[in-house]
N, C-alpha and C positions, 0 to 999 in steps of 0.2 A: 825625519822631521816631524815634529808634533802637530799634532791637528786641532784647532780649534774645538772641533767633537768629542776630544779627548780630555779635554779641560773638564773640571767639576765645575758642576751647576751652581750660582751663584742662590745664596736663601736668602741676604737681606738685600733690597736696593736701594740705592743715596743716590743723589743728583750727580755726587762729585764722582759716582763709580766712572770707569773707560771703556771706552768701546770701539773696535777696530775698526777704520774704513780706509777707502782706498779714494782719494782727491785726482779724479780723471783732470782735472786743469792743472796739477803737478806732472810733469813728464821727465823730473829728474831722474829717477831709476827705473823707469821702464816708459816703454808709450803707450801702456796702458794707465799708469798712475802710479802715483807715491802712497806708501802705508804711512797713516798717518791716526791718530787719536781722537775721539769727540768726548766729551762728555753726558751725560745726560741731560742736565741743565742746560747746555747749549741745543742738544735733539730739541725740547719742549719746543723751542720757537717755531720748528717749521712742522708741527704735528699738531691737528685740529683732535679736538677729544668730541668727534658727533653727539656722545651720549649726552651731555651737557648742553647740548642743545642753546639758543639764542636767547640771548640777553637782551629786554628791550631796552632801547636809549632813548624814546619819546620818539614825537613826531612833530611836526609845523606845516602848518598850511597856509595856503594865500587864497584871498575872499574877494579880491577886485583884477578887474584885468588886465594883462597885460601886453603891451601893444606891440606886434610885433612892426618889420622892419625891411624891405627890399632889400638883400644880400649886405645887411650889416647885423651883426652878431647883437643878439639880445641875452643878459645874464636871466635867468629865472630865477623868481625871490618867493621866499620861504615864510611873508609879514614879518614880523617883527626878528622873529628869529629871537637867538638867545643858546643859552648853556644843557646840555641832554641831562637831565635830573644825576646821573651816574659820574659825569662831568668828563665824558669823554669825547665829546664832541661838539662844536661851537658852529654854530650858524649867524653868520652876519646875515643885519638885515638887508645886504646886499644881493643875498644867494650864496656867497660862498660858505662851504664847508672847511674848518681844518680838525684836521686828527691831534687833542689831546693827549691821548694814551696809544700809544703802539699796540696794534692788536688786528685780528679779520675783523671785518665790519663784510654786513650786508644792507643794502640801502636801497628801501622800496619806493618806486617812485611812480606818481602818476597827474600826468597832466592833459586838460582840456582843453582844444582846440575847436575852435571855431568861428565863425564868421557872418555878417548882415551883411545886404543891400547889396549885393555885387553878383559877376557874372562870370564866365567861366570856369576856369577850376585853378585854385591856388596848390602853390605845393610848400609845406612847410616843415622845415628839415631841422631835427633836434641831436647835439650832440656831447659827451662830456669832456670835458681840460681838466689839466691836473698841473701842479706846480708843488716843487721840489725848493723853491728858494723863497718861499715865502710870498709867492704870487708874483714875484719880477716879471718872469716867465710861463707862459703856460703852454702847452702840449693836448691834443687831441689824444682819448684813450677810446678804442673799440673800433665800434663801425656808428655811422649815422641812423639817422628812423627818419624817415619820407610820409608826411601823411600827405596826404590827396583830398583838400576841400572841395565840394561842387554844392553851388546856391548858400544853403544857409545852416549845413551838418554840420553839427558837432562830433567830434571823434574823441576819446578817453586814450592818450596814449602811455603805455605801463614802458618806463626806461630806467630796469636795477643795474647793480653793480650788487655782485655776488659772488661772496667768500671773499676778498679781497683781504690780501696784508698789508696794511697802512703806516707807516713809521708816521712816529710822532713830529708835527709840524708840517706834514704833507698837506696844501688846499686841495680843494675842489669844486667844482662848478656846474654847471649844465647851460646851454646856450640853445638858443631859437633863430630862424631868419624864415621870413618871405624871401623866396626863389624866385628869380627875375625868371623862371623857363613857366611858371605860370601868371596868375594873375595876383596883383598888388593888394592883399589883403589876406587876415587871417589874425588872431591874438590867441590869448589864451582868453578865457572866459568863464567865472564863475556861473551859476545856475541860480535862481532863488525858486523855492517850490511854493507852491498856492500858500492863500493867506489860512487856510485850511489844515494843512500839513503842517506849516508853521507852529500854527498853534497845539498842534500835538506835537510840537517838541523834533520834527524834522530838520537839522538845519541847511545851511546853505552848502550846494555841492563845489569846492573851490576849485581855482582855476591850475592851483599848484600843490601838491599834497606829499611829503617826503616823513616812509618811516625809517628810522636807524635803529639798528640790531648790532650787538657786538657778541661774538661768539667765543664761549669759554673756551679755554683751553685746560 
């Protein structure tokens, strides 16, 4: 029987060339798997090309605050929101994200927490939803982030989503709530810096700040 190492080396290559694999979720001829055909073209999709490195898609930030909520879900919003220059990505001025173009995205996110006038310790738990039908439905993706207010800190909390493959028309979201297991208070909260910093051109630290990366292939 021939061997695959015995074959001549291939010199030119085309997308449409073929290439052997063996489909372990076929168990018709053996139970190990079915020999079965890829193309190259089909390969590209599931191979990130590092060297190429991130694409930026822009970013959006939020400059006022937002209130959070005793164990009801709050969306986080992006102001005005709008189309990523590349036009692969749309942000409503709701918060949500959906995917234009099928592709990894990486998406850096960072939001400010904090709170006035109150006592104890607040707990405020951030997480993201994804939806698959056009927002009908949504779904929790990951694990939550737990921040821990006490008096009147502010925390910066960083929550990506990294490498991800997004088919196009997939949304997405990020949610907040006040935790009824601490105290009834917490939002997000932009920063304004002195009237000093201002005027050299400092601007205001927002309370919601989201960048998007789409990574060549």
């Amino acid at each position: 029987m021939a061997k695959i190492t015995d074959k001549d080396s291939i010199s030119v290559v085309d997308v449409d060339d073929v290439l052997h694999v063996v489909d372990v979720s076929d168990v018709t001829s053996s139970p190990q798997g079915t020999s079965k055909q890829l193309t190259l073209e089909q390969l590209k999709d599931f191979v990130i090309d590092y060297s190429k490195g991130y694409e930026s898609e822009g970013g959006f930030i939020s400059t006022i605050t937002q209130a959070g909520t005793e164990d009801v879900a709050t969306t986080i919003s992006f102001g005005a929101g709008g189309l990523t220059p590349n036009g692969h990505v749309s942000v409503a001025a709701s918060g949500e994200f959906e995917i234009m173009t099928t592709g990894y995205y990486s998406i850096k996110q960072r939001f400010r927490a904090g709170r006035s006038g109150a006592s104890g310790v607040s707990e405020i738990f951030f997480w993201a939803e994804i939806s698959t039908d056009g927002g009908s439905t949504w779904s929790v993706i990951g694990n939550s982030v737990d921040i821990a207010l006490n008096n009147s800190n502010d925390t910066t909390v960083f929550f990506d989503l990294s490498n991800v493959l997004l088919p196009v028309g997939v949304k997405l979201r990020n949610r907040f709530a006040r935790s009824s297991t601490g105290h009834d208070s917490g939002d997000l909260v932009p920063s304004t810096p002195s009237s000093t910093l201002t005027s050299a051109g400092v601007p205001v630290a927002p309370s919601a700040q989201v960048s998007i990366y789409k990574i060549s292939l």
